[in-house]
Backbone as JSON Lines, residues from 0, in Angstrom:
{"i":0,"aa":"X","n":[8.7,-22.97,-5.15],"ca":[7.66,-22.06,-4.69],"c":[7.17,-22.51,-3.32]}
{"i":1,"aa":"X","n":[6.73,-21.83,-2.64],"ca":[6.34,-21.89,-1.38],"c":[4.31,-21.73,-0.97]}
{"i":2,"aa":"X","n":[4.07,-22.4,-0.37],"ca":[2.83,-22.47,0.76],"c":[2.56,-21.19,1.09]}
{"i":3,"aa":"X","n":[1.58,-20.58,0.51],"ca":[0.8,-19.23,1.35],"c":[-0.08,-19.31,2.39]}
{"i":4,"aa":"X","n":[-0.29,-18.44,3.38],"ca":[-1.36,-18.35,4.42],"c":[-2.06,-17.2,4.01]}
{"i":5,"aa":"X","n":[-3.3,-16.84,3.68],"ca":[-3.94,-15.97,3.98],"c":[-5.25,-15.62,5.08]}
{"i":6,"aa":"X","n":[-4.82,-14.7,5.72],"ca":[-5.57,-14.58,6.74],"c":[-5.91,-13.09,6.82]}
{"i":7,"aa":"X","n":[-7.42,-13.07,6.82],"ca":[-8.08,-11.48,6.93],"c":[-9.34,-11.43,8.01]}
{"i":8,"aa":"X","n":[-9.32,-10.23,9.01],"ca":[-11.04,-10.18,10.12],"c":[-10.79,-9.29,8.9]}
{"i":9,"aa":"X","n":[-12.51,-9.71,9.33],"ca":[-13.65,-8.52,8.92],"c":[-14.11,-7.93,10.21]}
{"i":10,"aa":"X","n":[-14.99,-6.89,10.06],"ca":[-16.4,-6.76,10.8],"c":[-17.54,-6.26,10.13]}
{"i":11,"aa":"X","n":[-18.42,-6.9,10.52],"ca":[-19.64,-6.93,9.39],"c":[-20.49,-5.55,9.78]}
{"i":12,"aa":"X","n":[-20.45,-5.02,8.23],"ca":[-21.44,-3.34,8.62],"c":[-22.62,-4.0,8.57]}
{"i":13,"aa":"X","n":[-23.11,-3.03,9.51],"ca":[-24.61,-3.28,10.4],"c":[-25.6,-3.47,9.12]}
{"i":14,"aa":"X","n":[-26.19,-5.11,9.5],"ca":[-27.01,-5.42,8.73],"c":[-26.86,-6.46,7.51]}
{"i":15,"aa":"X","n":[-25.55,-6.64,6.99],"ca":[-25.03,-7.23,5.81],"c":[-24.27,-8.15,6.14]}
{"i":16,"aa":"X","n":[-24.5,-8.84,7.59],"ca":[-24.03,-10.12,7.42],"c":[-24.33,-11.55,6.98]}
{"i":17,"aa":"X","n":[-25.67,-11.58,6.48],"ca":[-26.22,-12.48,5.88],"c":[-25.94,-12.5,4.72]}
{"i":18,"aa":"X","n":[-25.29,-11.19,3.48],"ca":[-25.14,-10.9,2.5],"c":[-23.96,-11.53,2.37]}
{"i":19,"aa":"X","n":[-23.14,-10.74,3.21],"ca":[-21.42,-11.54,3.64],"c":[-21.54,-12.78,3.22]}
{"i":20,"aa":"X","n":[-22.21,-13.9,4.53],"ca":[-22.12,-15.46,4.49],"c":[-22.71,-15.47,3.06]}
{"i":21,"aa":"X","n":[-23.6,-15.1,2.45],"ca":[-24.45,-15.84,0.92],"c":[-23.21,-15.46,-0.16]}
{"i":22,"aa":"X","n":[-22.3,-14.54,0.07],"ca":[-21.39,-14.3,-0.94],"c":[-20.2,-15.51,-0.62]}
{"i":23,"aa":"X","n":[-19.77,-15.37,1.16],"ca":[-18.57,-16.28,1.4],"c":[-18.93,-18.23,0.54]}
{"i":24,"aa":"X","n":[-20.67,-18.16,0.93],"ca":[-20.72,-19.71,0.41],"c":[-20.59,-19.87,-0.86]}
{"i":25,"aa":"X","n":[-20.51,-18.67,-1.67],"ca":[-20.6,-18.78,-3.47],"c":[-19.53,-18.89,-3.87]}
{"i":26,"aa":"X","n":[-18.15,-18.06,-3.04],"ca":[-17.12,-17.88,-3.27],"c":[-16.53,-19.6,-2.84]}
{"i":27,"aa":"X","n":[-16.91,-19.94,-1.83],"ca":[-16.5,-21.77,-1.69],"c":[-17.21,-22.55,-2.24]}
{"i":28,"aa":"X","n":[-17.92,-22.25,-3.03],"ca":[-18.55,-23.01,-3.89],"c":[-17.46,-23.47,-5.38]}
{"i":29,"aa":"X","n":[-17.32,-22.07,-5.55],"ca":[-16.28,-21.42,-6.84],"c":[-14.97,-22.2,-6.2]}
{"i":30,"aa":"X","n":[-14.55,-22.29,-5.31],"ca":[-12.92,-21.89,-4.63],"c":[-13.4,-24.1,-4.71]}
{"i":31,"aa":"X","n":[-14.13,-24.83,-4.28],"ca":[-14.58,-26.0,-4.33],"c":[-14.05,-26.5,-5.83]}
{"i":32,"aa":"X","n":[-15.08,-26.07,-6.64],"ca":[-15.11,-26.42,-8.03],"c":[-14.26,-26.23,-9.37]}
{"i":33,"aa":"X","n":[-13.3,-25.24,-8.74],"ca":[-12.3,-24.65,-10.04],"c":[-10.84,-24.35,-9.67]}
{"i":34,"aa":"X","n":[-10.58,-24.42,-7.85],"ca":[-9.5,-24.34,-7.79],"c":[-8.63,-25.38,-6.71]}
{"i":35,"aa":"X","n":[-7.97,-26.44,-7.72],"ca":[-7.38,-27.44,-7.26],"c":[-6.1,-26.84,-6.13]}
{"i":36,"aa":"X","n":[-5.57,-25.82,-6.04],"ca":[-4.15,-25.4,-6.03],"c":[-4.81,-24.47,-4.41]}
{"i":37,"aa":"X","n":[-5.9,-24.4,-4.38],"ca":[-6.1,-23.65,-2.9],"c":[-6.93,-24.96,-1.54]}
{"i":38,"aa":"X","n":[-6.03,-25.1,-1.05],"ca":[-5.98,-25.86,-0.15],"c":[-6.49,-25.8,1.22]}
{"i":39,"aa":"X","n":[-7.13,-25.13,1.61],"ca":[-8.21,-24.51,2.47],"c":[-8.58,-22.83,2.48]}
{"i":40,"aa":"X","n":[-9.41,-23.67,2.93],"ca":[-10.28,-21.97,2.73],"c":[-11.45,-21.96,3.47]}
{"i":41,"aa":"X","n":[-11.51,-21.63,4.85],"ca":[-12.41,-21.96,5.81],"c":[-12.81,-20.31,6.49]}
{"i":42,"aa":"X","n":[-13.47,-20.31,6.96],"ca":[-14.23,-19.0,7.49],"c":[-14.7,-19.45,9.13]}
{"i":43,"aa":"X","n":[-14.63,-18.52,9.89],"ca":[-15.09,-18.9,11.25],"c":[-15.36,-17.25,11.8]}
{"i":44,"aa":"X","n":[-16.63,-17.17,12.55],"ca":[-17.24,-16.18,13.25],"c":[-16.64,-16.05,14.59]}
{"i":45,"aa":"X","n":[-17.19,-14.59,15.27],"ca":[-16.9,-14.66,16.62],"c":[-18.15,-14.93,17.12]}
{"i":46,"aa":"X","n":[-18.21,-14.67,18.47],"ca":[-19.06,-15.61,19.27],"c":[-20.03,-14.73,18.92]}
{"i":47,"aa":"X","n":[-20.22,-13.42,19.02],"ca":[-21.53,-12.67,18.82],"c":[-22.16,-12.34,17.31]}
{"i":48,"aa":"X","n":[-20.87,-12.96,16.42],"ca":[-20.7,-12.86,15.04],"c":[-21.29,-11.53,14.37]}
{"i":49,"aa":"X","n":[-20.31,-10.74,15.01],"ca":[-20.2,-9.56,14.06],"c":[-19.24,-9.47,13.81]}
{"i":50,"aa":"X","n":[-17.81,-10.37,13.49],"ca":[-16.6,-10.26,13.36],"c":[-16.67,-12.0,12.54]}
{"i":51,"aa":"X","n":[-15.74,-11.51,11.12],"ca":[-15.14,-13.09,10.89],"c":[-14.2,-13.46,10.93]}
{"i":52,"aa":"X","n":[-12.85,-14.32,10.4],"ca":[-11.8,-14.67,10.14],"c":[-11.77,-15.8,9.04]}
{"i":53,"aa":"X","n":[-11.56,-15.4,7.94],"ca":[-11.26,-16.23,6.38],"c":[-9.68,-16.55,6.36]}
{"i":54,"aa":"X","n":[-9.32,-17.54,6.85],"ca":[-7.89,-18.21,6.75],"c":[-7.85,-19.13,5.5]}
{"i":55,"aa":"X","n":[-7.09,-18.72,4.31],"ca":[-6.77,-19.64,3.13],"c":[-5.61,-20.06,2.85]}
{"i":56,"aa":"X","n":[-5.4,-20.97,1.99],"ca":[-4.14,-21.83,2.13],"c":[-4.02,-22.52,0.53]}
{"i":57,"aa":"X","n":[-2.68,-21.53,0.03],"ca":[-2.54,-21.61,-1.22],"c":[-1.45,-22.98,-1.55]}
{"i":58,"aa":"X","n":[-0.95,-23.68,-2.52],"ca":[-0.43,-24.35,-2.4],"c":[0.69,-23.19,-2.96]}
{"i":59,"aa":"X","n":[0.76,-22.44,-3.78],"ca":[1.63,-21.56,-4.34],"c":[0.83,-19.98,-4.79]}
{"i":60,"aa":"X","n":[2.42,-19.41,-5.52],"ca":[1.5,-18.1,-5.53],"c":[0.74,-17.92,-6.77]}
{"i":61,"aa":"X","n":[1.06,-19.1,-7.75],"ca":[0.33,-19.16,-8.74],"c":[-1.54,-19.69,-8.54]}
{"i":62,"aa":"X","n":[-1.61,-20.34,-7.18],"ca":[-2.55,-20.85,-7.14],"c":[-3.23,-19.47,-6.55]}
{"i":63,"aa":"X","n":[-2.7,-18.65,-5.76],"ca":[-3.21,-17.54,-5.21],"c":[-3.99,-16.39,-6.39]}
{"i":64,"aa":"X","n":[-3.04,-16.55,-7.4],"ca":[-3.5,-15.72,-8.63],"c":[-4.71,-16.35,-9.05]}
{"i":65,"aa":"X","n":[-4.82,-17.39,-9.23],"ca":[-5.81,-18.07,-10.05],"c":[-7.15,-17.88,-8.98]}
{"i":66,"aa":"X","n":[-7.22,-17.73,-7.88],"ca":[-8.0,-17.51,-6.72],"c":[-8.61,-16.78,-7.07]}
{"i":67,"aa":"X","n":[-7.67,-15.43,-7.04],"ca":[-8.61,-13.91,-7.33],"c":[-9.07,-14.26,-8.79]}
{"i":68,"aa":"X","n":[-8.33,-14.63,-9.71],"ca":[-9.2,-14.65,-11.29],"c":[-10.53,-15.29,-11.03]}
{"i":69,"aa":"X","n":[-10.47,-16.51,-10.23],"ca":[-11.92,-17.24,-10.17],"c":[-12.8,-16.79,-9.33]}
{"i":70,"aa":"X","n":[-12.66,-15.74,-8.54],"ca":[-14.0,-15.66,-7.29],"c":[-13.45,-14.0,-7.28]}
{"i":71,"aa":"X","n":[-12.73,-13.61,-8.41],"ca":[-12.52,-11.84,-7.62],"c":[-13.64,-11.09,-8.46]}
{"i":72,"aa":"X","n":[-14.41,-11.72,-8.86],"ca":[-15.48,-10.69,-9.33],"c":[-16.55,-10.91,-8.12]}
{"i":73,"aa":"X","n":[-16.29,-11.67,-7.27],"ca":[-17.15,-10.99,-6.3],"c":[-16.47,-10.22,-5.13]}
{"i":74,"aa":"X","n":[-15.2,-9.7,-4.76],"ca":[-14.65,-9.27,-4.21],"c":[-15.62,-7.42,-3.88]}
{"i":75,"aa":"X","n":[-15.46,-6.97,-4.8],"ca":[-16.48,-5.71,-4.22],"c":[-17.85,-5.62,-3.57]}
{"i":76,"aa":"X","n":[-18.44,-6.88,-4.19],"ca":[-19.52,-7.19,-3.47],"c":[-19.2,-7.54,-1.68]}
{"i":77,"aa":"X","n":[-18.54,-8.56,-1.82],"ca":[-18.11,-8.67,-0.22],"c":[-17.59,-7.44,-0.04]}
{"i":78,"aa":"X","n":[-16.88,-6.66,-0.18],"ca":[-16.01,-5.84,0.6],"c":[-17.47,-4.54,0.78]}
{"i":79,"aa":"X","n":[-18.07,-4.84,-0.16],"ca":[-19.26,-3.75,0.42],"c":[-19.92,-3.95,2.16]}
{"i":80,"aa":"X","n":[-19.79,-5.25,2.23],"ca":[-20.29,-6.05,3.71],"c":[-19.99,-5.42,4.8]}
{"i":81,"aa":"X","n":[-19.0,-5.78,4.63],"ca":[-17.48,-5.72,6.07],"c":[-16.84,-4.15,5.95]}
{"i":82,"aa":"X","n":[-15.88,-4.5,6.95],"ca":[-14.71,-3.58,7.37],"c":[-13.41,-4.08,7.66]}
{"i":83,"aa":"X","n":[-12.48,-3.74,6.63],"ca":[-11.63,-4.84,6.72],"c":[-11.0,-4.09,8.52]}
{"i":84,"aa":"X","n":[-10.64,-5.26,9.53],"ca":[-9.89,-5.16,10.15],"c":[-8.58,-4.97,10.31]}
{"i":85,"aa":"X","n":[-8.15,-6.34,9.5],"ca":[-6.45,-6.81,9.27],"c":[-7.03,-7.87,8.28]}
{"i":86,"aa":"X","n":[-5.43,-8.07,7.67],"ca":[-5.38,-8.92,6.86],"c":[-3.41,-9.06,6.58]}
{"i":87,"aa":"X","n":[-3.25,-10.45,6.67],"ca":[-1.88,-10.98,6.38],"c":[-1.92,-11.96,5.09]}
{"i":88,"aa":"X","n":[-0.76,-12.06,4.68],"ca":[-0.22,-12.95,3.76],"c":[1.04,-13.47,4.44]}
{"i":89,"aa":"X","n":[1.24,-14.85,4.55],"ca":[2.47,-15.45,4.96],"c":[2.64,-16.31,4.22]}
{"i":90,"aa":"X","n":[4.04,-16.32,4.37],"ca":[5.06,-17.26,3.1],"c":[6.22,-16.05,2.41]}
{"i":91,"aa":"X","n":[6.22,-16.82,0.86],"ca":[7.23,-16.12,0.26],"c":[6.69,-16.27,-1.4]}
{"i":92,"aa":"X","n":[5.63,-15.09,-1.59],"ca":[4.98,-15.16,-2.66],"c":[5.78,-14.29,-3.87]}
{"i":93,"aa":"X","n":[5.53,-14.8,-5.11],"ca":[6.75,-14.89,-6.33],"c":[6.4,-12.83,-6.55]}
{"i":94,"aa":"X","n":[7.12,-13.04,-7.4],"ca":[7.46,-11.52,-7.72],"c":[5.96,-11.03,-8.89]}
{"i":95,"aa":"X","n":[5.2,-12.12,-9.25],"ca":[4.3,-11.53,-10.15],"c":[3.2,-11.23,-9.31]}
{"i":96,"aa":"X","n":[3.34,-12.01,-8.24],"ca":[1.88,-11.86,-7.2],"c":[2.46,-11.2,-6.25]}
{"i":97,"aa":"X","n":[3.72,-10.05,-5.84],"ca":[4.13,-9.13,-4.86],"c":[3.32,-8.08,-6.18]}
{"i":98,"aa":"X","n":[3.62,-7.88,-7.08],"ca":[3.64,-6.85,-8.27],"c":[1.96,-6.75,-8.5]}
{"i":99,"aa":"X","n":[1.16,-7.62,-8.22],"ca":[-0.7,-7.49,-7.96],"c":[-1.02,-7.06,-6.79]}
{"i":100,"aa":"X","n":[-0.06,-7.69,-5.5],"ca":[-0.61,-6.7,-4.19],"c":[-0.04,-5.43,-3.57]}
{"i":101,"aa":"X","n":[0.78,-4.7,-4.59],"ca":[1.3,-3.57,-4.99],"c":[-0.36,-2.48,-4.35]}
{"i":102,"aa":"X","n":[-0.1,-2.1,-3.16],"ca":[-1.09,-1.09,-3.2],"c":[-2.16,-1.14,-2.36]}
{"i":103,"aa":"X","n":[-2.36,-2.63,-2.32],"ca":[-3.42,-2.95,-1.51],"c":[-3.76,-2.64,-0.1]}
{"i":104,"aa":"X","n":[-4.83,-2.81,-0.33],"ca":[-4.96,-2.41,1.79],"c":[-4.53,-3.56,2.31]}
{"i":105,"aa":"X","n":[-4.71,-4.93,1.69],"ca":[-4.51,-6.39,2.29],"c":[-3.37,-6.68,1.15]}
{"i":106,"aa":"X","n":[-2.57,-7.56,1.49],"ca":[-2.2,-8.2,3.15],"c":[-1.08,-7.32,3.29]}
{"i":107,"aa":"X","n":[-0.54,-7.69,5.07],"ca":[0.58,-7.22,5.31],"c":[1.15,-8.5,4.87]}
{"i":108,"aa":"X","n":[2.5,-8.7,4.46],"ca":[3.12,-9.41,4.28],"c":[3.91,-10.25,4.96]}
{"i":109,"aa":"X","n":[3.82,-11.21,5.5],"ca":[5.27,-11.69,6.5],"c":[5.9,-13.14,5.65]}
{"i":110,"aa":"X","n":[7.6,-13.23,6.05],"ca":[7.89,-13.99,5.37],"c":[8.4,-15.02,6.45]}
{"i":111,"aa":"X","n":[8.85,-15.95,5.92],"ca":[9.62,-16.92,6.92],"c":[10.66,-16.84,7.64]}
{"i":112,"aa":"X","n":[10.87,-16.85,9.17],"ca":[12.39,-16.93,9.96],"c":[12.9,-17.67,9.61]}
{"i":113,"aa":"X","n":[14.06,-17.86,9.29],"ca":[15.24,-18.94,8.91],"c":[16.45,-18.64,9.88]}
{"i":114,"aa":"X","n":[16.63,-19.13,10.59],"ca":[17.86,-18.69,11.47],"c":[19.07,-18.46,10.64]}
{"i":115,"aa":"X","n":[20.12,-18.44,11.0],"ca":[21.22,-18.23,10.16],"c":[22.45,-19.39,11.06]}
């Protein structure tokens, strides 16, 4: 199994970015305490911070699953916040976790160059 990247901007609807950060610190609180298998998970603003960037780092795609089970009940709450911009997934995530992001607005997918 392979190393995931996840990487998503937001932009924060007017007014709910304090809501945003109080949800992002609960969710690393959660992502801290219950999930050994996600290997960063850091958040960084823009300079005027109405824009974020949440870059996470799965060790696998099983650990990715276990992600959303542990912190995806707050997922609507955040997504009430923001606007998703973009959002990627990189690596080469297994066929049970292509078959969950079946649909989604996030991520685009990219996989690894391997020359030939």
């Amino acid at each position: 199994m392979s190393e995931l990247l996840g990487i998503a901007r937001f932009k924060f609807r007017a007014g709910r970015r304090e809501e945003y950060l109080r949800l992002s610190e609960q969710a690393g609180e959660l992502v801290r305490a219950n999930e050994p298998g996600t290997l960063g998970y850091d958040l960084y603003l823009n300079g005027d911070q109405t824009e974020c960037m949440i870059i996470e780092r799965y060790r696998d795609s099983q650990a990715a699953i276990e992600h959303a089970a542990n912190v995806g009940h707050l997922f609507s709450a955040v997504l009430a916040t923001v606007e998703l911009v973009h959002g990627e997934l990189l690596g080469e995530p297994s066929a049970e976790l292509r078959a969950k992001l079946a649909g989604s607005d996030v991520p685009v997918l990219f996989t690894p160059y391997r020359s030939t």
